[in-house]
C-alpha positions as CSV (number, residue, x, y, z in Angstrom):
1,X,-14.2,-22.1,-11.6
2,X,-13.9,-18.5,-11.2
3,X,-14.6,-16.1,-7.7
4,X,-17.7,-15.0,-9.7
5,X,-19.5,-17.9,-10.6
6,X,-18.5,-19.8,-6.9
7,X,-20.2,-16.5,-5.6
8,X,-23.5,-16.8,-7.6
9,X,-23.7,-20.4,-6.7
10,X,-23.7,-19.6,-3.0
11,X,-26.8,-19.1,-1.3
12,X,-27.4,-15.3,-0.5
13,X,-29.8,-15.5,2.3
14,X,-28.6,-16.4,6.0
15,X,-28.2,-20.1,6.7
16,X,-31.0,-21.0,9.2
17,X,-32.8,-24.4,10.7
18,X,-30.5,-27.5,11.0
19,X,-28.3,-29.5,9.6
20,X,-26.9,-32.5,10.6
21,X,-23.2,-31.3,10.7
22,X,-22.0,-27.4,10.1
23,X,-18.6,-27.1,9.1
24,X,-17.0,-24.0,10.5
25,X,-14.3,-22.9,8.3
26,X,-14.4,-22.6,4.5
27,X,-10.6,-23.1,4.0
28,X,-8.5,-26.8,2.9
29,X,-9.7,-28.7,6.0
30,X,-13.4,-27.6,5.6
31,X,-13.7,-27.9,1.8
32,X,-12.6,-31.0,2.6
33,X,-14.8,-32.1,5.0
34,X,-17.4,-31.0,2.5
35,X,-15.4,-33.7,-0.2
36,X,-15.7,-36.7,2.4
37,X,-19.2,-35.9,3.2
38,X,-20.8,-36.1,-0.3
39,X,-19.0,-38.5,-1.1
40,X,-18.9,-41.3,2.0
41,X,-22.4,-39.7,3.7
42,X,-24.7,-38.6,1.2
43,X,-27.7,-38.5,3.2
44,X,-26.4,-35.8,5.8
45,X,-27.2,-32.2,4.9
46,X,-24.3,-29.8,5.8
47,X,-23.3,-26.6,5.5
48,X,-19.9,-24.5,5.5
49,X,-19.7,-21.2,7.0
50,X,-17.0,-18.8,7.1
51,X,-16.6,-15.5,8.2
52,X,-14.5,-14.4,5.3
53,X,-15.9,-13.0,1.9
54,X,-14.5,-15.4,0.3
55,X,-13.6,-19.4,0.5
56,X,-9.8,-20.3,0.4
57,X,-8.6,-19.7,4.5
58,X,-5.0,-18.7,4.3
59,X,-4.5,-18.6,0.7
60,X,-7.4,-15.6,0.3
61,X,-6.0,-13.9,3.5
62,X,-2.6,-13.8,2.9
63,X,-2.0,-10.8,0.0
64,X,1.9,-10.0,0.5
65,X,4.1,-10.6,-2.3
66,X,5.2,-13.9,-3.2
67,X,2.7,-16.0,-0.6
68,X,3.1,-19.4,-1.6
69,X,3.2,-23.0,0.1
70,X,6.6,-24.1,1.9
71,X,4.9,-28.2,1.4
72,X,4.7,-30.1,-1.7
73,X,1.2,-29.8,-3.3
74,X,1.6,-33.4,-3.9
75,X,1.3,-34.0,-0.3
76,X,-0.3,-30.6,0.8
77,X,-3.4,-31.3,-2.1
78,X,-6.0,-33.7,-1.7
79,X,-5.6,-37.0,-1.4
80,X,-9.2,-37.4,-3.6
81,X,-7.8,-34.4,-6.2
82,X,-4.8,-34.7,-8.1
83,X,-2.2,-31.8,-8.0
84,X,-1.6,-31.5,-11.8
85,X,0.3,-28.0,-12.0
86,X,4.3,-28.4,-13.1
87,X,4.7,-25.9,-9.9
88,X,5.3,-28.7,-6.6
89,X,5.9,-25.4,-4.6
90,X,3.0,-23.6,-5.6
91,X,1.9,-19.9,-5.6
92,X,-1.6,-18.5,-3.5
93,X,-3.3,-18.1,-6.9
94,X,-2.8,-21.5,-8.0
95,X,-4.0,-23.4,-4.7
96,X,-6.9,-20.9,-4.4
97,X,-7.8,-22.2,-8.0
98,X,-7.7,-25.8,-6.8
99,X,-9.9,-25.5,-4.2
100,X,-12.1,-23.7,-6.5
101,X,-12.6,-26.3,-8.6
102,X,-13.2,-29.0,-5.7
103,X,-15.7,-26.8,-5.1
104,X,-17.5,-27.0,-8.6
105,X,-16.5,-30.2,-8.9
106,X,-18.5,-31.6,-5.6
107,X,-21.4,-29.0,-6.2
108,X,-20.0,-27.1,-2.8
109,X,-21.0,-23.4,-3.6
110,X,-24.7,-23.9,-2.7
111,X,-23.6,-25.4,0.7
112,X,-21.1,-22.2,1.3
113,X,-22.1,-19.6,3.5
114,X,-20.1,-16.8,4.0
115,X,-19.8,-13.7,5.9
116,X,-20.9,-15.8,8.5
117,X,-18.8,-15.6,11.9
118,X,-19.5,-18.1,14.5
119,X,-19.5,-16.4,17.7
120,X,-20.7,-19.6,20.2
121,X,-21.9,-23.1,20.4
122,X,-23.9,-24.9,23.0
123,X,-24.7,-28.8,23.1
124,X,-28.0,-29.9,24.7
125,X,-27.6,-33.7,26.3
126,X,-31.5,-33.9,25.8
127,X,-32.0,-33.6,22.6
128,X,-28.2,-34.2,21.1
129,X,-28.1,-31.0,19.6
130,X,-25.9,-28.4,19.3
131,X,-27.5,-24.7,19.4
132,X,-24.8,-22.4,17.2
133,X,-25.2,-18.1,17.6
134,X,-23.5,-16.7,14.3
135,X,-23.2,-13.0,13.1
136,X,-23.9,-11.4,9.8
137,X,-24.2,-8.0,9.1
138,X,-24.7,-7.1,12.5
139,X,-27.1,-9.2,13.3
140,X,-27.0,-12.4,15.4
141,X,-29.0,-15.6,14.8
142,X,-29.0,-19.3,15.6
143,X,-29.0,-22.6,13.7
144,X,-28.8,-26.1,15.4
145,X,-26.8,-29.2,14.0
146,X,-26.3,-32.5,15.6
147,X,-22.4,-32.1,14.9
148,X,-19.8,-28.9,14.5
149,X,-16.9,-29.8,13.2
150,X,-14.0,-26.9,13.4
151,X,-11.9,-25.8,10.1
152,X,-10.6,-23.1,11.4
153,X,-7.1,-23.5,11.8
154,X,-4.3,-22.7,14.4
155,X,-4.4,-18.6,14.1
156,X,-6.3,-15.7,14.6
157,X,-7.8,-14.2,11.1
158,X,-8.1,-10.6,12.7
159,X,-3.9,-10.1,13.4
160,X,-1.0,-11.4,13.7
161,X,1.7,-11.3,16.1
162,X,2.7,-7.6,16.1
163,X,5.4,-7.0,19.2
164,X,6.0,-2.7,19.5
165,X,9.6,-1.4,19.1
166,X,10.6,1.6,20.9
167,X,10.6,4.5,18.9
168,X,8.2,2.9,15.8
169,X,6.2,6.3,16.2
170,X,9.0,8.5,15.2
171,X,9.7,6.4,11.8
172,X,8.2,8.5,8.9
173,X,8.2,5.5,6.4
174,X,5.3,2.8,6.6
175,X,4.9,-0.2,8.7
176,X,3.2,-3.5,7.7
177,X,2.3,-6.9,9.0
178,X,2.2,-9.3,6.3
179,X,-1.0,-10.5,7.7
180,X,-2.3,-6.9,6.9
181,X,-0.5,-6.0,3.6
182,X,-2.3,-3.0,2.1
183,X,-3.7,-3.3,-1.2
184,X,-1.4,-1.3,-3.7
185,X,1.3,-0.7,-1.6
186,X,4.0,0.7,-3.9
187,X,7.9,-0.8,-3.0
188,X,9.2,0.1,-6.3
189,X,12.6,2.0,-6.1
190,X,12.1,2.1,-1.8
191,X,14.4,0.7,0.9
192,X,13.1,-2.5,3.0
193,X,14.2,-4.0,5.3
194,X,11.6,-7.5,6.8
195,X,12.0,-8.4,10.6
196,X,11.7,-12.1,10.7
197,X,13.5,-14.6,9.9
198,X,10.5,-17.3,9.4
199,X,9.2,-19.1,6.5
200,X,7.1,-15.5,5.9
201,X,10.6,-13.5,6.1
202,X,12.3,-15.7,3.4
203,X,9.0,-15.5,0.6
204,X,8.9,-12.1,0.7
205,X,12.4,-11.1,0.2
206,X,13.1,-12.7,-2.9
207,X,10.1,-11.8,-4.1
208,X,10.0,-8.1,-3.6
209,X,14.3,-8.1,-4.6
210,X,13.8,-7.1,-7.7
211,X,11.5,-4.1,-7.8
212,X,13.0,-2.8,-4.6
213,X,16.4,-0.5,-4.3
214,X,17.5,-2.8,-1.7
215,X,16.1,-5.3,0.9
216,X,17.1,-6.7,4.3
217,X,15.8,-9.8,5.8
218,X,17.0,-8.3,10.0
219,X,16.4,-11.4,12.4
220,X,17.5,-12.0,15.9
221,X,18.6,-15.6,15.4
222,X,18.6,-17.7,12.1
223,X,16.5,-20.5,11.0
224,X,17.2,-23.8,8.9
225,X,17.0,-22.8,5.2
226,X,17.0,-25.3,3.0
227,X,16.3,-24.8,-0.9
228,X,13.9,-27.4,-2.6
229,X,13.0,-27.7,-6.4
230,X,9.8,-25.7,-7.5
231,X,9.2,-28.5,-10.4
232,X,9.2,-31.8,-9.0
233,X,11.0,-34.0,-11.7
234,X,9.8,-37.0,-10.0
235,X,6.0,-36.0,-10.3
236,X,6.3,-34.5,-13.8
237,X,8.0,-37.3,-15.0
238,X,5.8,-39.7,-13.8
239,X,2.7,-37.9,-15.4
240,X,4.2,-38.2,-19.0
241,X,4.0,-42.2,-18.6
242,X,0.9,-42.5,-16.2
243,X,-2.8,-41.4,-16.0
244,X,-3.1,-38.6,-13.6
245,X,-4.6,-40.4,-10.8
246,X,-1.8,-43.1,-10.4
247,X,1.2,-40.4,-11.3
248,X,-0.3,-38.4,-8.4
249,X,-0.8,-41.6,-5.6
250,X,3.0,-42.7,-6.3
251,X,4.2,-38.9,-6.2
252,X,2.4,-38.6,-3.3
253,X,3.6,-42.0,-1.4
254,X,7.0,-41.0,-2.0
255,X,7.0,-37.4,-1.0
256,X,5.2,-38.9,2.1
257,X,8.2,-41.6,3.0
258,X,11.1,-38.7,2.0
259,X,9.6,-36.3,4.0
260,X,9.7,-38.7,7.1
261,X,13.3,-39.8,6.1
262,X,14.7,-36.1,6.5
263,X,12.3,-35.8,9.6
264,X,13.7,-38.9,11.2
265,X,17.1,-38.2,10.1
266,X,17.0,-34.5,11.8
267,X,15.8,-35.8,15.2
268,X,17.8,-38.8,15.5
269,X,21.1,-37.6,14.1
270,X,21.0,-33.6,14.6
271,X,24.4,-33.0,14.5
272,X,24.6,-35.1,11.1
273,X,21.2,-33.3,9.7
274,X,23.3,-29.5,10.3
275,X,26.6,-30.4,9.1
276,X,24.2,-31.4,5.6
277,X,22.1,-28.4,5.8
278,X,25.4,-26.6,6.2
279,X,26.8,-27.9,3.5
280,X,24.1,-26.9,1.4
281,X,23.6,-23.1,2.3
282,X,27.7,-22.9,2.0
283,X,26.9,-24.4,-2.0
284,X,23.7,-22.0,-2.6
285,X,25.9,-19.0,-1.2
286,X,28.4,-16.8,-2.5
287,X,32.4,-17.8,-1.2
288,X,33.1,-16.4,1.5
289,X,29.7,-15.3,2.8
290,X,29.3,-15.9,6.7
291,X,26.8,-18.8,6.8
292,X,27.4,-19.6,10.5
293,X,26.3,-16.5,11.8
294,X,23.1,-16.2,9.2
295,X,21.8,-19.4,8.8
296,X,23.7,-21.7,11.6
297,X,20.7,-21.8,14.5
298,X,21.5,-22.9,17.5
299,X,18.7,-25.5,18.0
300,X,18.6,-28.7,16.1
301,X,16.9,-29.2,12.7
302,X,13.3,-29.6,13.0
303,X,13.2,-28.3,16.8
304,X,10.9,-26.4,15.0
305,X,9.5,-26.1,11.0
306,X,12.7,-25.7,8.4
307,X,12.0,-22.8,6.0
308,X,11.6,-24.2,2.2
309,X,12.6,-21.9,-0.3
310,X,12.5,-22.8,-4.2
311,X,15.2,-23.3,-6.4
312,X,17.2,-21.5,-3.7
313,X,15.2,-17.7,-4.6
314,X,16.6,-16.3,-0.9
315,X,20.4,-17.3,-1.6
316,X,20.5,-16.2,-5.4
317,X,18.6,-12.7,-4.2
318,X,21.8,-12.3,-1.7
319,X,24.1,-13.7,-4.5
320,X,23.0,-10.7,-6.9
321,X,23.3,-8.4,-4.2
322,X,19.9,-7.1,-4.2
323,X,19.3,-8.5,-0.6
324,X,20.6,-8.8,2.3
325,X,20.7,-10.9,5.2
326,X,21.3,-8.9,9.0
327,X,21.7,-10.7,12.1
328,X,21.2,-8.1,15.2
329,X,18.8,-6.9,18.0
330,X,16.9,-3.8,17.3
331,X,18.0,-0.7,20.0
332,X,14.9,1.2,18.7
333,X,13.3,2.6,15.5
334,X,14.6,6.1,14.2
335,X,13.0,8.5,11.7
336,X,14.6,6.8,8.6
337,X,14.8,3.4,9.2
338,X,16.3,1.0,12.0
339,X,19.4,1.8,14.9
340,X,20.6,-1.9,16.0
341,X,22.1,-2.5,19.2
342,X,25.7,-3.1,17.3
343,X,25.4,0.7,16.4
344,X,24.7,-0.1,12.8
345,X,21.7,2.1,11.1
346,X,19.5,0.5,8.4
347,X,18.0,3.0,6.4
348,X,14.4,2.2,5.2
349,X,11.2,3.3,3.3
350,X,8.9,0.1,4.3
351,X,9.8,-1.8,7.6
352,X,7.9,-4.9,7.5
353,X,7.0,-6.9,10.6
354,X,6.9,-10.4,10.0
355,X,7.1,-11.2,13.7
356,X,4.8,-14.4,13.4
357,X,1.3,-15.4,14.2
358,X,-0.8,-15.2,16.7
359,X,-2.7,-18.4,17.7
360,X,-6.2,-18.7,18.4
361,X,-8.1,-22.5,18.7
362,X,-11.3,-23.1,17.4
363,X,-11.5,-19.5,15.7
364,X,-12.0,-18.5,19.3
365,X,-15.4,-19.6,19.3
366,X,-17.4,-20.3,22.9
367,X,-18.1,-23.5,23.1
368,X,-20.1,-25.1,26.1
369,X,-22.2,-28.3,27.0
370,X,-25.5,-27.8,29.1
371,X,-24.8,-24.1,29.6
372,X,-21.5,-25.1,30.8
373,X,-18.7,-23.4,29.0
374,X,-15.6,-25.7,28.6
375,X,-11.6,-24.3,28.1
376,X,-10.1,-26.1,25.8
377,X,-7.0,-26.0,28.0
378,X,-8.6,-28.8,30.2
379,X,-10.0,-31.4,27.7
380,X,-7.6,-34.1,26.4
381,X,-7.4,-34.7,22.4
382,X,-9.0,-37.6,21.4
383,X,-7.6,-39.6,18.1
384,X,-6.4,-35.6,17.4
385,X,-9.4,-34.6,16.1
386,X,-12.0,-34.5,19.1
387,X,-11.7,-33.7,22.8
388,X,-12.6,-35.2,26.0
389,X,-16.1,-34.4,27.7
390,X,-17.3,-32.4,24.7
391,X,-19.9,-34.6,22.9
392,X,-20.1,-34.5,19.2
393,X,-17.5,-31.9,18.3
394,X,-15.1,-32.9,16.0
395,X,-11.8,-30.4,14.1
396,X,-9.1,-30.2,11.9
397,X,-5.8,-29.9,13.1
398,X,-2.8,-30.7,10.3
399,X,1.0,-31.6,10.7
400,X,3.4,-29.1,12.4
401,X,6.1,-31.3,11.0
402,X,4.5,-32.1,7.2
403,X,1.9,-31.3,5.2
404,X,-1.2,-29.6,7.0
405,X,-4.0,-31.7,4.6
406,X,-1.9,-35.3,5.2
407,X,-3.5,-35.2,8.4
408,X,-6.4,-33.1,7.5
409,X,-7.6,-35.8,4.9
410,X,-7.0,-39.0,7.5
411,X,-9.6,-37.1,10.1
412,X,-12.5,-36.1,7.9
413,X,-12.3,-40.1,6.4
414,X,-12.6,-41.4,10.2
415,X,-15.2,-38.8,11.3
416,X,-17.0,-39.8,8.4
417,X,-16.8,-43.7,9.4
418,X,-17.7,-42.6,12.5
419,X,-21.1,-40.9,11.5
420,X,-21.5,-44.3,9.5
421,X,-21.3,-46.5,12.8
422,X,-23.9,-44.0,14.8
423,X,-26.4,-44.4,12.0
424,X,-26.3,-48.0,11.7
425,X,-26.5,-48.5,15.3
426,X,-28.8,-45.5,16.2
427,X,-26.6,-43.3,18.4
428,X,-27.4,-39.5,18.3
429,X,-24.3,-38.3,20.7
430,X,-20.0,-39.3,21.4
431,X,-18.3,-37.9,23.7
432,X,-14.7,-39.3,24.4
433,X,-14.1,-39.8,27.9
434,X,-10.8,-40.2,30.4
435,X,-11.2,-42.9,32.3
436,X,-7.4,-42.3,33.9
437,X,-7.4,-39.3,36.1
438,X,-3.9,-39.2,36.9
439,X,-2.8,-39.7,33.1
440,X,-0.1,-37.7,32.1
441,X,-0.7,-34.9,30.2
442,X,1.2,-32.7,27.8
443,X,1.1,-29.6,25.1
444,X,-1.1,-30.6,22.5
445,X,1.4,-28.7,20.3
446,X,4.9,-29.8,21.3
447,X,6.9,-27.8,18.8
448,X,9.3,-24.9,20.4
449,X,8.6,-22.1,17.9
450,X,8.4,-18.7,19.6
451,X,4.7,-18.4,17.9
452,X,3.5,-21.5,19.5
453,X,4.9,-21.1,23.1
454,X,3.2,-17.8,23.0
455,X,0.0,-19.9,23.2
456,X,0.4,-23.1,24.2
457,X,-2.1,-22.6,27.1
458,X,-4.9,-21.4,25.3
459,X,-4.8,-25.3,23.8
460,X,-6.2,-29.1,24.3
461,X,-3.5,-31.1,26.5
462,X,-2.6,-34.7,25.1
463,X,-1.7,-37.7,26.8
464,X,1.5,-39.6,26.2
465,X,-0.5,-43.0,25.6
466,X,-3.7,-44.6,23.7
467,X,-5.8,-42.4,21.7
468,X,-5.0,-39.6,24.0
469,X,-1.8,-38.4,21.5
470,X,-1.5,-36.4,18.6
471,X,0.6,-38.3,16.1
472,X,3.1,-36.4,14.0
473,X,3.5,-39.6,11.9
474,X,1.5,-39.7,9.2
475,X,1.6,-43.6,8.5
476,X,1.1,-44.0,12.8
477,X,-2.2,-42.1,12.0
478,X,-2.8,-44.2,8.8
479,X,-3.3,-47.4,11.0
480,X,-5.2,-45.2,14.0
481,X,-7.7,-43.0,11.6
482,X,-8.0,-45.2,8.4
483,X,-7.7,-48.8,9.3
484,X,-8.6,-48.6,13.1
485,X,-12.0,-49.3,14.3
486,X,-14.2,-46.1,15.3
487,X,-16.2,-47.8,18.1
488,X,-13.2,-47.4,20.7
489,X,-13.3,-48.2,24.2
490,X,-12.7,-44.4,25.1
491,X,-16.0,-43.3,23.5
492,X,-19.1,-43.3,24.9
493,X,-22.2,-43.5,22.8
494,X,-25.5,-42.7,23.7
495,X,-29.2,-42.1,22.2
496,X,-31.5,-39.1,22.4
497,X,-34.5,-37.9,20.0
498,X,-33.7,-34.4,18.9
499,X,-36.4,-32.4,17.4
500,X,-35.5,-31.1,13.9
501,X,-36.5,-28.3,12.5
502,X,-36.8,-27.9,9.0
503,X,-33.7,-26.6,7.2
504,X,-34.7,-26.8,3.0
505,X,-31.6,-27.6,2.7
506,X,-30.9,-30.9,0.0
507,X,-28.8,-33.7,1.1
508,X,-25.9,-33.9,-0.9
């Protein structure tokens, strides 16, 4: 399905009445909650906003060169939606075509309304309704829906993480944040060099090498690098002997159980996990080249997220010589480029910031119960995909140590179980509730990237027992969100007789 024909499908006037559950977010996680809603709950009417122009989260907002996935699409596609491309690793373009055709293929553009921000949300006890204030064009209105569910990721759409260096305002070249890559900027013959050394950092320098008189990747510290296949001989194997469907399921069941291996592996023998990853930067490299002081970190794999690059693109670019890997502090920014505190100079056209994200839950959105506005900071994650004393509010929130949509996928099936159970037994409002005050409580996201510990405040908590945690197994989850029952001893469910307004909208 092309951007043209999603866009004529989409309704063009502003989303009004209610709807039974409004998906904020028209990225994987939401178009995927839209999946698992037509096909588990056809008689709920829903709709998907998004403040974007256009669906596709990340992969339509991300424009620098190269942008791709560092996950499998095996395991990073839907579970419902076989990944058939030759490409595991794939390319911006390629997922943003997938999701357009899960949108065709579950008749999604009509639901789809875009250009629509969600600015706040407030749930009524009375009438078990949530009151939601969005923006278009300027001018703000309000829907109601008995449930929001949050697809907005982790980070905040308007920036990223943009730290100022002394002297910046003197350099005459141009500065960019990958987040905010400028349409037709022309590298072509120029000098880079890319401040990062994140999975960002090591797309975009083999994939600006070539058109570039040189490139340097200047970071502070190293990261795990570890090169993966972009064809997955397993998967395209498998696909020549079975129908699509099964190929996919066994592709995926495997990736699943080899990704946990090499995760396990990592945090239970570290020093075993670096002398391998070692080993294999010191075989992608040329002889000789300094791996220890470029790509030898000095936290343990998986401390925080290794940085996947295919068929080794980052070590053959240093190989040829067209890039180059620094390890330094920056003293300040000059007119031509970059003085380091070791005294060296890096001469550059383009200095590129790819200094991380910049987190932001729930797309930043207001929420509040009663009037009552709640921070996120003091609520407990339930199950990982709601939060304590906030009735009927449900999100996405994906792997820090796997695929985003493994997660995604397990949480949209459970929700929708959940909706089940309430209709069969009449209940208009959840809300997951504490019942241990003194429980102990920890970082909903307990990962030590610098981009996370930025922001771990502005996040839920998590317990360290029950349905308090947030798995970063995907087979624990499996057993909690797929086979384990919804009507758990930590909810408490409870009837009210909203008044609905009419919304024209069809079920699905």
């Amino acid at each position: 399905m092309t951007v043209n024909s999603l866009n004529q499908a989409r309704p063009t006037q502003p989303l009004g009445g209610h709807v039974d559950v409004l998906i904020v977010g028209a990225g994987i996680s939401g178009l995927g909650m839209g999946h698992y809603l037509v096909a588990s709950q056809p008689g709920k009417t829903f709709a998907i906003v998004d403040s974007r122009e256009a669906i596709g989260g990340t992969w339509d907002l991300f424009r620098y060169p190269g942008i791709r996935s560092d996950s499998d699409l095996h395991t990073f596609g839907y579970e419902f939606k076989p990944w058939t491309s030759d490409n595991a690793i794939a390319d911006a373009h390629e997922i943003l075509d997938y999701l357009h055709e899960v949108v065709d293929e579950d008749g999604l553009g009509r639901r789809i309304y875009l250009q629509h921000k969600v600015l706040r949300a407030n749930f009524d006890s009375e009438t078990a309704q949530w009151t939601v204030t969005l923006e278009r064009a300027g001018e703000q209105f309000e829907v109601t829906c008995d449930w929001l569910f949050g697809a907005t990721g982790y980070y905040d759409y308007a920036g990223g993480h943009r730290p100022h260096f002394e002297g910046e305002e003197d350099f005459e070249g141009v500065i960019v944040h990958p987040q905010s890559w400028p349409e037709g900027l022309d590298y072509t013959g120029k000098k880079v060099v890319v401040i990062g050394s994140g999975a960002t950092a090591v797309t975009l320098i083999p994939a600006m090498a070539d058109d570039v008189e040189h490139i340097t990747m200047l970071q502070r510290s190293p990261s795990y690098v570890m090169p993966l296949p972009r064809k997955d001989p397993i998967a395209n194997g498998l696909r020549k002997v079975l129908p699509a469907k099964a190929a996919y399921a066994a592709t995926r069941r495997f990736n699943i159980g080899k990704g946990r291996f090499i995760y396990n592996l990592c945090q239970r023998h570290p020093k075993l996990a670096r002398r391998i990853i070692h080993a294999i930067n010191v075989k992608a490299l040329p002889e000789g080249y300094d791996v220890d002081t470029h790509f030898k970190p000095t936290y343990n794999p998986w401390d925080q997220r290794l940085c996947a690059v295919p068929d080794a693109d980052l070590f053959r670019s240093v190989g040829r010589g067209k890039a180059e890997v620094v390890t330094d502090h920056i003293a300040r920014f000059t007119k031509s480029g970059i003085l380091l505190e070791s005294g060296r100079t890096l001469d550059a056209d383009i200095i590129v910031t790819a200094t991380g994200l910049k987190l932001l839950p729930f797309g930043g959105i207001q929420v509040a119960v009663d009037g009552e506005v709640k921070d996120p900071h003091q609520s407990l994650v339930y199950k990982s995909f709601m939060l304590s004393d906030i009735p009927n509010l449900a999100f996405a929130f994906g792997y820090t140590n796997s695929s985003w949509t493994l997660k995604v996928g397990l949480v949209c099936e459970h929700l929708c179980r959940l909706l089940g159970y309430m209709d069969r037994h009449g209940y208009s409002t959840v809300v997951p509730v504490v019942d241990n005050p003194m429980i102990e409580k920890r970082p909903m996201l307990d990962f030590s990237a610098g981009y996370i510990q930025r922001s771990v405040d502005l996040f839920p908590q998590q317990g360290t027992t029950g349905p308090w945690t947030v798995e970063m197994d995907y087979w624990s989850d499996h057993a909690r969100l797929r086979k384990g029952a919804v009507d758990d001893p930590a909810l408490r469910f409870s009837t009210a007789v909203p008044a609905k307004a009419t919304s024209g909208l069809a079920s699905a």
